[in-house]
C-alpha positions as CSV (number, residue, x, y, z in Angstrom):
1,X,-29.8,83.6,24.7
2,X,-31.0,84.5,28.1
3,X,-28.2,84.2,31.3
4,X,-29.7,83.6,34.7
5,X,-28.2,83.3,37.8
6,X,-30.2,82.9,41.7
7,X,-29.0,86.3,43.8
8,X,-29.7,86.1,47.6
9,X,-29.5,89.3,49.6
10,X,-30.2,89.9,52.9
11,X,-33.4,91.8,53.7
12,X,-31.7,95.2,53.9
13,X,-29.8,95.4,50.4
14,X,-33.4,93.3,49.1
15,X,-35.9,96.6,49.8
16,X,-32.4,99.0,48.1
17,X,-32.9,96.6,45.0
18,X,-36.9,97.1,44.8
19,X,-36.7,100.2,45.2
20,X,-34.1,100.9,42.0
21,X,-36.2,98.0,40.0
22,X,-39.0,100.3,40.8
23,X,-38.1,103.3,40.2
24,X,-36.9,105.0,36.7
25,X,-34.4,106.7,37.3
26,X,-31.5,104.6,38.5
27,X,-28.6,107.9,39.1
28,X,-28.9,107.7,42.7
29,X,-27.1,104.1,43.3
30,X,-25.7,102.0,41.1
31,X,-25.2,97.9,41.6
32,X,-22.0,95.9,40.9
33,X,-20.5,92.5,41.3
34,X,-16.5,91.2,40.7
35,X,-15.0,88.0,42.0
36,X,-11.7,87.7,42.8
37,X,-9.0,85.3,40.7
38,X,-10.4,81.8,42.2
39,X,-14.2,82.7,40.5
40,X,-16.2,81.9,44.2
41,X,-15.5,85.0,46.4
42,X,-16.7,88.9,45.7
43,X,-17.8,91.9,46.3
44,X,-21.2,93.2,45.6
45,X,-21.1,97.0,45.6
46,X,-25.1,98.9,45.8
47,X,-24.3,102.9,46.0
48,X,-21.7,103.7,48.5
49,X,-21.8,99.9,50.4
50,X,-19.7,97.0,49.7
51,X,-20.8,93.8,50.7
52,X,-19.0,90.2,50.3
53,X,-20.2,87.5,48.2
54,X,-19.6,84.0,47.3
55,X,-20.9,81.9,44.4
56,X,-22.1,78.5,46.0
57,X,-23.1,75.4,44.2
58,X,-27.3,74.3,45.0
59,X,-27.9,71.2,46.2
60,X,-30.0,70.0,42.9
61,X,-30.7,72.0,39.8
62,X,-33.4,74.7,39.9
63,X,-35.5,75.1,36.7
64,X,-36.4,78.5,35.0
65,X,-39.9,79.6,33.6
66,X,-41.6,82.4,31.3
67,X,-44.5,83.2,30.2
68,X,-46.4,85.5,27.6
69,X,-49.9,84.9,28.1
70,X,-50.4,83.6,31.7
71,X,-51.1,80.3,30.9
72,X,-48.3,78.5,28.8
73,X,-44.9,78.4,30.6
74,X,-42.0,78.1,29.0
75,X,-38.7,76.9,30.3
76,X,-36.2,79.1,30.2
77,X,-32.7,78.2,32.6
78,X,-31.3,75.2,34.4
79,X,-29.3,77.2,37.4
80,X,-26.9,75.2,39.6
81,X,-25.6,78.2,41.4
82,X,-26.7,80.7,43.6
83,X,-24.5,84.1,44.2
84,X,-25.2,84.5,48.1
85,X,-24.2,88.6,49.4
86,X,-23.7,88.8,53.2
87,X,-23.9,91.5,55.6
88,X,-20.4,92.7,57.1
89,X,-20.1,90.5,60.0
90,X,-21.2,86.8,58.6
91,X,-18.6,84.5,58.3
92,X,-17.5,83.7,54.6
93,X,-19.1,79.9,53.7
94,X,-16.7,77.1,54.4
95,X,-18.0,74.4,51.5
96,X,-18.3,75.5,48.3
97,X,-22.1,73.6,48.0
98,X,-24.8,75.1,50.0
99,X,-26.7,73.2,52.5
100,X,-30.6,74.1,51.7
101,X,-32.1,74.5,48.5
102,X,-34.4,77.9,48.0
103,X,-37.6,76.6,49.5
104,X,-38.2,75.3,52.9
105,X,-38.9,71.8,52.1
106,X,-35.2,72.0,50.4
107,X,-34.1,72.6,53.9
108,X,-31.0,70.3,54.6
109,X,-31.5,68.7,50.9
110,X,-28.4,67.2,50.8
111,X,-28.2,65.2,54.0
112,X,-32.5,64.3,54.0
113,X,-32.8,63.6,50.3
114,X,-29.9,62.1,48.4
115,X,-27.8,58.7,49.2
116,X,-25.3,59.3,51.3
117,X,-21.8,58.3,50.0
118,X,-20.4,55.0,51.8
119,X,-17.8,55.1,55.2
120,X,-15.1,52.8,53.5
121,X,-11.8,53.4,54.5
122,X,-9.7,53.6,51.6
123,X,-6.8,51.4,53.0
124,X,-9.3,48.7,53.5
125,X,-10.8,48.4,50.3
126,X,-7.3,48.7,48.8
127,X,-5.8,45.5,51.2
128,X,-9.3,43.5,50.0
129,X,-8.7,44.4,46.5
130,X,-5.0,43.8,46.7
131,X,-6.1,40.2,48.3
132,X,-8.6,40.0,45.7
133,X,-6.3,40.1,42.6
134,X,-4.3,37.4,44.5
135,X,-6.7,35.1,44.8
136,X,-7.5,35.6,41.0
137,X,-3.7,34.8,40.2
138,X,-3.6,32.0,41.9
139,X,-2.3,32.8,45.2
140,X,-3.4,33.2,48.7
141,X,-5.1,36.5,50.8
142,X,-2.6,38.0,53.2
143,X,-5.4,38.6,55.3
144,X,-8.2,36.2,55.1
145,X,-10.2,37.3,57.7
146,X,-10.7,40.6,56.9
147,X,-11.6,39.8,53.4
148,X,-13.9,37.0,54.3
149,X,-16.0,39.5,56.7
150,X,-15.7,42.4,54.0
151,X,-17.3,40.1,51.2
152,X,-19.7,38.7,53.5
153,X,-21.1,41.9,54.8
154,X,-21.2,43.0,51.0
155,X,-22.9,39.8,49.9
156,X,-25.3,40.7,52.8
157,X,-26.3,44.1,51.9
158,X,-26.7,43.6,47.8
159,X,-28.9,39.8,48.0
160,X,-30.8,40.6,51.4
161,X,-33.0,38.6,52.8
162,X,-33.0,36.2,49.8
163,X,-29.9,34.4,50.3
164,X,-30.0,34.3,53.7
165,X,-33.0,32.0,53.9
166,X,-30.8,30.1,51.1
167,X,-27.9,30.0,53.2
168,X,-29.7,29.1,56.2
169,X,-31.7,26.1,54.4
170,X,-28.4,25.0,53.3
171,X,-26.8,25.2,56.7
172,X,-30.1,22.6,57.9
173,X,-29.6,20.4,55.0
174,X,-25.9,20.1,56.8
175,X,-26.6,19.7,59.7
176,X,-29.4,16.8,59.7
177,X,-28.2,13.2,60.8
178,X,-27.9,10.8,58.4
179,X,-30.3,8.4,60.2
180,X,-30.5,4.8,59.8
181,X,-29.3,4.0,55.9
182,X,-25.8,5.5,56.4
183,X,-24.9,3.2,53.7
184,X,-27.7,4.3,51.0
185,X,-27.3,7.3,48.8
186,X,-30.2,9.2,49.1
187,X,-33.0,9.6,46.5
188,X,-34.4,12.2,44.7
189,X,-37.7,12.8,43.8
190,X,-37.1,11.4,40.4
191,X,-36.0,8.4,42.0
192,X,-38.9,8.0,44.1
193,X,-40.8,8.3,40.8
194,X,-39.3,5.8,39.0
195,X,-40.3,3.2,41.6
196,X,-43.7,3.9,40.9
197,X,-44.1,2.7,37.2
């Protein structure tokens, strides 16, 4: 069972790691990493230096490959996370997700690629679902306006275009004067067809 994780240094501490990587004998400095009690800030120690680091959640999931012969790949991890060691004087992260993803097109992933979550105030949709369950029982909305422009702009969104033409044809239909047989009913077209037999 293999255990992965995405470690981003700064440029500094990256040629340090080369270099041990590269080298065989590995006396001269030696790498460590603890977090403290809450599991999202550390320390990551290379020789003498001490370093802080944070373990931040990735904006989408970042797959893992292998390979033996160069041509078949083999997938290997699903990492979510990315251990991110700063230099002395950078602030400590704020969020516990990370902005970007790895790659530049990943730049700003979260606000360019996924659905924003919805402005609702939480009061409001509690009053319209409070006036809701009313009107299910039986009773009245306390505040009908507000509930009649919430479901409306609702009913907007999910239809579209659709049911307003609908709603427009309906408010002609209405609207047009009755003409001269006020007193008639009017016919339908199955009426009309009747008449023709």
């Amino acid at each position: 069972m293999e255990e992965q994780f995405i470690l981003r240094v700064p440029p500094s501490v990256a040629e340090r790691i080369d270099r041990l990587l590269n080298e065989s004998a590995l006396d001269d400095e030696s790498l460590d990493l603890s977090f403290s009690e809450d599991g999202r800030n550390g320390t990551f120690v290379i020789g003498e230096d001490h370093f802080s680091a944070s373990l931040l959640d990735l904006p989408g999931i970042v797959e893992s490959y292998k390979t033996y012969d160069d041509s078949v790949l083999i997938k290997t991890a699903d990492v979510g996370q990315m251990i991110m060691v700063r230099e002395e004087g950078d602030p400590a992260p704020e969020v516990v997700e990370y902005r970007h993803g790895l790659t530049p097109p990943m730049r700003d992933a979260r606000r360019r690629r996924f659905r924003r979550e919805p402005d609702l105030n939480p009061e409001l949709v509690r009053r319209v679902e409070r006036d809701l369950l009313n009107i299910m029982n039986g009773g009245t909305a306390e505040n009908i306006d507000i509930l009649l422009c919430w479901l409306f702009a609702n009913t907007q969104e999910e239809v579209g275009d659709e049911s307003a033409r609908n709603s427009r044809k309906k408010a002609v239909t209405a609207a047009k004067p009755s003409g001269t047989n006020a007193g008639e009913p009017e016919r339908s077209e199955s009426d009309e067809s009747d008449d023709s037999m």
